[in-house]
C-alpha positions in Angstrom: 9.4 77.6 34.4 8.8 74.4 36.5 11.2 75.9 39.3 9.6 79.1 39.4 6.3 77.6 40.3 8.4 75.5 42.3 9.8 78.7 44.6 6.5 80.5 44.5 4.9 77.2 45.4 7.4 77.3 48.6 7.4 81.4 49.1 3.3 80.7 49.2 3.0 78.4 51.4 6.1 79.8 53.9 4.1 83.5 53.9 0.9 81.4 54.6 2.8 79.6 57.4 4.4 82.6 58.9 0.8 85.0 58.5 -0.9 82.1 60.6 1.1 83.2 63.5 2.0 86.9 62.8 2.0 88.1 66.6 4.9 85.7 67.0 6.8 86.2 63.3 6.7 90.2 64.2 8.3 89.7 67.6 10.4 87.1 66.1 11.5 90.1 63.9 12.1 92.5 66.3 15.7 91.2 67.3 16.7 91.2 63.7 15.3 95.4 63.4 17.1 96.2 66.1 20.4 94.6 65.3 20.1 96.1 61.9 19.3 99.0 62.7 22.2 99.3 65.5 24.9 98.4 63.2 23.4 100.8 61.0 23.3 103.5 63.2 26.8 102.9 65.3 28.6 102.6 61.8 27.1 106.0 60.8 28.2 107.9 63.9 31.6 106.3 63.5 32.0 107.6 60.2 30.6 110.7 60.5 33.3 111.3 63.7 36.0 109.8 62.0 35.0 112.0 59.1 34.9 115.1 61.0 38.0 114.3 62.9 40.1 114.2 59.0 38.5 117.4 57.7 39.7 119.0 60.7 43.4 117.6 60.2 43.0 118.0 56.3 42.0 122.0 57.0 46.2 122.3 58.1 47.5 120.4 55.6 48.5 117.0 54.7 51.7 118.3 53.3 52.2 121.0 55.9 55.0 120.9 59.2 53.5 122.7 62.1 55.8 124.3 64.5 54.6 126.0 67.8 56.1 127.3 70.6 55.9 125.7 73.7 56.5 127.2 77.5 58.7 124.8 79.5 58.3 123.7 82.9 60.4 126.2 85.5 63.5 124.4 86.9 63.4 125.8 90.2 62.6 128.5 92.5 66.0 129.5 93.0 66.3 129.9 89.3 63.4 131.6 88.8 63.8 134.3 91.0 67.1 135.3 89.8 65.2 136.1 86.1 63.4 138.6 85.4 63.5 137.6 81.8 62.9 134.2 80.5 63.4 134.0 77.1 61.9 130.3 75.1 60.3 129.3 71.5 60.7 129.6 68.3 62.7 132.7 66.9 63.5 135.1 63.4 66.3 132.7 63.3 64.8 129.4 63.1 63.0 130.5 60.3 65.0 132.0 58.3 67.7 128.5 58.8 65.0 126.4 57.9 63.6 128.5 54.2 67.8 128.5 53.5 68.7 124.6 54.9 65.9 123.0 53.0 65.5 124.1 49.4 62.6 122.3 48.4 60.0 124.0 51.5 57.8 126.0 48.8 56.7 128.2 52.1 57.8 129.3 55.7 55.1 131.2 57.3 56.1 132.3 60.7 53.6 134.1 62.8 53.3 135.7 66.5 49.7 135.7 68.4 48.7 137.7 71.6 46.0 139.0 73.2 44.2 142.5 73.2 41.4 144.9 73.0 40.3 146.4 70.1 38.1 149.6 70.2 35.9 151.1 67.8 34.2 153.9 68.8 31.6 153.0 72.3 32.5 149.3 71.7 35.3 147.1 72.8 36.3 143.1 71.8 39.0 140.9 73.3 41.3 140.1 70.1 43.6 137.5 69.2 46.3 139.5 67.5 48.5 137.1 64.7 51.0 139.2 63.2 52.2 137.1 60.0 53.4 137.6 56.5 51.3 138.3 53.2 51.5 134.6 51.9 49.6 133.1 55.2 46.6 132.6 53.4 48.4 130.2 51.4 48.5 127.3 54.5 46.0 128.5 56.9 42.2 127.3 57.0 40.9 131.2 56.2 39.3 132.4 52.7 38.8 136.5 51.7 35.2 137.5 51.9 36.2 141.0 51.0 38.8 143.5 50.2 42.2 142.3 50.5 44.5 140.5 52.7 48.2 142.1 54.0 51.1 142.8 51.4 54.5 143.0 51.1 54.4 146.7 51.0 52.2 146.3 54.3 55.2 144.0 56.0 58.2 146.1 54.3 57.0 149.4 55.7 55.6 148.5 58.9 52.4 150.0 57.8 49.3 150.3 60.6 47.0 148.1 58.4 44.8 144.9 59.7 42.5 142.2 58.5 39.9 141.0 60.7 37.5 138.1 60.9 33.6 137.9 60.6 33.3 137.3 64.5 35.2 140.3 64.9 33.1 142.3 62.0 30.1 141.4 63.3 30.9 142.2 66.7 32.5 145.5 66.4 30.6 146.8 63.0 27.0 146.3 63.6 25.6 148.4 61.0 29.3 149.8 59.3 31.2 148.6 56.2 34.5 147.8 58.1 36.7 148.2 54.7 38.5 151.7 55.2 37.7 152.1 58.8 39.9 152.1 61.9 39.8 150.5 64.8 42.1 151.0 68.1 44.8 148.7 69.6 46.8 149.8 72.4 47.4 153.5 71.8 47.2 153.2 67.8 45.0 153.0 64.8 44.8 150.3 62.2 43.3 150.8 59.2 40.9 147.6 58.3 41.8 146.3 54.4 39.8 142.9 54.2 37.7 140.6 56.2 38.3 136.9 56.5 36.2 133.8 57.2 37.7 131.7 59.6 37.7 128.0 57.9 37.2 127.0 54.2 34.6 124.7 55.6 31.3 125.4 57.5 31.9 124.6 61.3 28.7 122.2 63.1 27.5 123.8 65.6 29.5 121.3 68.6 32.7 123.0 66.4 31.1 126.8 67.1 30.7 126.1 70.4 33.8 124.6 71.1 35.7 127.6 69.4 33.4 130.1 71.8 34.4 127.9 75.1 38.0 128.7 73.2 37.4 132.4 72.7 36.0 132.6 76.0 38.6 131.0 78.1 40.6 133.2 76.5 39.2 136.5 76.4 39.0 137.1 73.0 36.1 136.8 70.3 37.6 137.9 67.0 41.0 137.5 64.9 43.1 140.6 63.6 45.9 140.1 61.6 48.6 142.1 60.9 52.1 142.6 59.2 54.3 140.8 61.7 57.0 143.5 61.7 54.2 146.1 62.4 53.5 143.6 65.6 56.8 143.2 66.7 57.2 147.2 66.1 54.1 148.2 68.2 54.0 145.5 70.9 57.1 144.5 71.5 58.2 140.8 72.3 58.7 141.0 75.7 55.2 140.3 77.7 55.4 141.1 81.4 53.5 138.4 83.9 53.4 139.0 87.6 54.6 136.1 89.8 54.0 136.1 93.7 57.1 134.6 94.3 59.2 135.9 92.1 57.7 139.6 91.6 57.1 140.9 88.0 58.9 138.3 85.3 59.3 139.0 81.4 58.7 136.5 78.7 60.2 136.9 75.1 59.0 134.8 72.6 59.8 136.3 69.1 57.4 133.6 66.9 54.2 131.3 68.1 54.5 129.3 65.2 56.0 128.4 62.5 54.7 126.6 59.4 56.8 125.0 56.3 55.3 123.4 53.4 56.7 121.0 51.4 56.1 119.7 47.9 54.9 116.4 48.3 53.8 113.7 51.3 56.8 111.7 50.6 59.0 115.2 51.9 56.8 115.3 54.6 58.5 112.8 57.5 62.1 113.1 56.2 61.7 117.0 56.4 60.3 116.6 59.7 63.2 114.8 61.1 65.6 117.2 59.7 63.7 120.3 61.2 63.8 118.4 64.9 67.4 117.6 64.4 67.7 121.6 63.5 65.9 122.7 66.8 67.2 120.6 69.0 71.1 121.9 68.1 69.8 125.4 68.7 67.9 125.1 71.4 69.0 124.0 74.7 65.5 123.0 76.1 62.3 121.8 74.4 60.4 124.7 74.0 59.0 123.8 70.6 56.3 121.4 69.4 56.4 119.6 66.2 53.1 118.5 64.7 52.1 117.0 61.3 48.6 116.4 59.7 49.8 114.0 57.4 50.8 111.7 61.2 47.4 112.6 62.4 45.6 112.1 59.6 47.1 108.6 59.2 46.2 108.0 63.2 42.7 109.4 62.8 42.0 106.6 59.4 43.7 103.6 62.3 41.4 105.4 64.7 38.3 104.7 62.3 38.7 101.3 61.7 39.0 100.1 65.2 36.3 102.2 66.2 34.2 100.9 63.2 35.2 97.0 64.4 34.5 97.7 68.3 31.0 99.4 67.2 29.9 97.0 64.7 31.2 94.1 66.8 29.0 95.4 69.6 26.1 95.8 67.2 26.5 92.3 66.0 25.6 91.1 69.2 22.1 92.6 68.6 22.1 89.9 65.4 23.4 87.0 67.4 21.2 87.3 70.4 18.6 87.6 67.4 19.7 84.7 65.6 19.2 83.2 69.0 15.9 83.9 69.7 14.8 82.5 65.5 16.5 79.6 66.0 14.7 78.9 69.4 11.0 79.8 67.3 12.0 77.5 64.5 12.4 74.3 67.0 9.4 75.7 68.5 7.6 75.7 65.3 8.9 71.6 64.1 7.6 71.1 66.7 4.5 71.6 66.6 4.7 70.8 62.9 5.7 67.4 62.9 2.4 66.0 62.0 2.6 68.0 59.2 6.3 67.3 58.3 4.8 63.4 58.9 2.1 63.8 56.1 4.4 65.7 53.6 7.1 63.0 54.0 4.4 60.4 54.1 3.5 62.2 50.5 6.6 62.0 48.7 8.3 65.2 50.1 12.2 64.6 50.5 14.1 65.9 53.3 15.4 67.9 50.6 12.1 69.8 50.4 11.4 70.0 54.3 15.1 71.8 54.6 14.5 74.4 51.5 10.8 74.8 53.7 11.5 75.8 56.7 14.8 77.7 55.4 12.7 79.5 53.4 10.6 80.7 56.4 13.7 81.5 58.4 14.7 83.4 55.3 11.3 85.5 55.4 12.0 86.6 58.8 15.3 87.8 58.6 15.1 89.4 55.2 12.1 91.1 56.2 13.1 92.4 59.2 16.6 93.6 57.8 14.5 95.7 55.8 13.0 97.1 58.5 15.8 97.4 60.5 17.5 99.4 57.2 14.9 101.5 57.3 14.8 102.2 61.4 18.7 102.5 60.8 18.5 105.5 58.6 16.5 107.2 60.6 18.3 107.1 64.0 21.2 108.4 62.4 19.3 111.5 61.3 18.2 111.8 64.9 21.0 111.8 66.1 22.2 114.8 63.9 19.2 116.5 64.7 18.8 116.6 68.5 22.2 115.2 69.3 24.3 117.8 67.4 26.7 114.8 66.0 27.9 114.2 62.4 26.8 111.1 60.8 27.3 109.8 57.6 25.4 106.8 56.4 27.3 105.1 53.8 25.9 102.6 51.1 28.4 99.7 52.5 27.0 99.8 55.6 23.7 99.2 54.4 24.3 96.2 52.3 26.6 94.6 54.9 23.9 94.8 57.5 21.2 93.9 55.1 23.8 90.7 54.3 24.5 90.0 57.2 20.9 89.5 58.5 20.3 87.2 55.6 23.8 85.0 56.9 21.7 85.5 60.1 18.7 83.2 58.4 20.5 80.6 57.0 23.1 80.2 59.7 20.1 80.2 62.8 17.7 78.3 60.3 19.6 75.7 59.0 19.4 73.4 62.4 15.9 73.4 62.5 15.6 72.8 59.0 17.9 69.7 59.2 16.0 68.4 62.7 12.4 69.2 60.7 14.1 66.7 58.0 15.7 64.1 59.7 12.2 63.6 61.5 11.1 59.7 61.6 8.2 59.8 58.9 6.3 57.2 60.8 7.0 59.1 64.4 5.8 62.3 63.1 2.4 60.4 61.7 1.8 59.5 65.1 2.7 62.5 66.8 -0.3 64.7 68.6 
């Protein structure tokens, strides 16, 4: 009981203290708000990126191989002009080596994309056409809204049937229920059997607008999928480019990409290796790209953590120059104390006592204003979602470290001016005006 009349005794006469001057403790505050607040905020919009950044790498697959065709650079002009067909990427072949080399790949989606118009009745919408098998559901970041996706029957028979996406249902079919209708590609029909959303995952709007400036650059606004051997059937693999130089030039490319999955994460990078060493014996150039989530997820979590030291270490600044300015108030404040420190000393007051006083008002400061500063902290990062457009995520840890850290802040910028306060010469201080 006696020491809890003993701290309220010292809280009482530290708020007393500190409400004397209050202009001077609030602006004393401010640096601690602000640096609170900052490491707050910076460590949200870190983790919100850095969160965004590994669903976005999680939607293809931690245990996924990605595959993709690449163009490579022209030798020469010479060599150019005597083709007229250049022939790179990923091929039937490569596929069908990789589902019979490597037993334990649970599944080998290959897939072709180009670029079209589809028609449906006065309306027209640039497409990106992926021909692909009935399983590719099963690694790519789409769900069924409605009716069904492509089937083996669909693939074995070569059958005019397509699957489209909402941007391409809601651009084509204002009004219409697109299940059972046709729309026009080229000189045929396909018969629409299901509508797909694009991700598993609601896009922000900086992702929507990114995937527009996509669609855009592109040409197209909508996805139609259908059987790959109806693709290769209808369109060919040969697309015809004209060159300048060399006239009109022919590019086959029999697969844009080629996904494997494999049963666990420990597969992942020994699988990997084997599928490089694969392409590179049958290909002559590097017209392939190998990419896998699990490497960029990894990269993206290293990512995060330097970019959560550089931003906190910057915000931390915000404490020390903080810590600065309450240390320079305290010695401001002993000294104009020191009669006072004189007369308590002079009372029976031990240097014990003038420490645990003036820490205790350092204490105040701090601790009040890294509540504050919590406060101000979870409200920028709401901001910044709001008007900004950015994910952030403000995480319990962060919180308590900042809160933490601005009472480390007190003790650490309070405990020289305590100590000076203390090792004051009783009899100087009497003396002191």
């Amino acid at each position: 009981m006696s020491l809890l009349l003993q701290i309220g005794g010292v809280l009482q006469i530290s708020l007393r203290s500190l409400w004397l001057h209050r202009l001077r403790s609030m602006l004393t505050m401010l640096g601690i708000i602000f640096g609170v607040s900052s490491v707050i905020a910076m460590l949200a919009i870190g983790e919100g990126a850095s969160r965004q950044a590994q669903a976005q790498i999680a939607r293809l697959g931690s245990t996924n191989i990605i595959l993709k065709t690449l163009k490579p650079p022209q030798q020469t002009a010479s060599d150019t002009t005597q083709q007229s067909l250049i022939q790179y990427g990923l091929t039937y072949d490569d596929a069908e080596r990789f589902r019979d080399t490597i037993p334990n790949a649970q599944v080998v989606v290959p897939s072709k994309v180009i670029s079209h118009k589809a028609y449906y009745r006065n309306r027209v919408l640039g497409v990106e056409i992926v021909g692909t098998v009935p399983w590719y559901p099963e690694l790519a970041p789409i769900q069924l809204q409605r009716g069904r996706f492509l089937e083996t029957n669909d693939m074995y028979y070569t059958l005019n049937v397509c699957v489209i996406d909402r941007d391409a249902s809601d651009s084509l079919f204002v009004v219409d229920d697109p299940i059972g209708l046709d729309i026009k590609i080229g000189g045929d029909y396909y018969r629409i059997v299901g509508v797909v959303s694009e991700t598993k995952t609601e896009q922000n709007e900086d992702d929507q607008l990114s995937t527009q400036m996509a669609s855009s650059s592109s040409g197209t606004n909508g996805k139609v999928y259908m059987p790959i051997t109806t693709l290769k059937s209808r369109f060919g693999e040969v697309l015809m480019q004209f060159s300048g130089t060399t006239g009109m030039v022919g590019e086959r490319v029999e697969l844009s990409e080629i996904t494997v999955k494999v049963p666990t994460i420990e597969d992942v990078l020994p699988i990997r290796d084997l599928l490089e060493g694969m392409l590179k014996r049958f290909h002559k150039q590097q017209d392939y790209q190998v990419i896998v989530p699990l490497e960029l997820l990894r990269q993206a979590i290293r990512t995060k953590r330097i970019f959560s030291i550089v931003l906190g270490s910057i915000a931390a600044i915000s404490l020390l120059v903080g810590g600065i300015g309450i240390m320079n108030i305290m010695l401001a404040t002993v000294s104009e104390r020191t009669r006072e420190i004189g007369i308590r000393r002079a009372l029976g007051a031990k240097k014990r006592d003038i420490v645990i006083q003036f820490l205790s008002e350092t204490l105040l400061l701090t601790l009040t204003g890294g509540l504050f500063g919590m406060a101000l902290g979870a409200v920028i990062p709401i901001a910044v979602t709001v008007f900004g457009n950015m994910p952030t995520v403000i995480t319990s840890q962060a919180m308590f470290l900042s809160f933490g850290i601005s009472g480390a802040v007190g003790l650490t910028f309070g405990l020289y001016p305590a100590v000076t306060a203390a090792n004051m010469d009783p009899i100087e201080s009497l003396r002191h005006e």
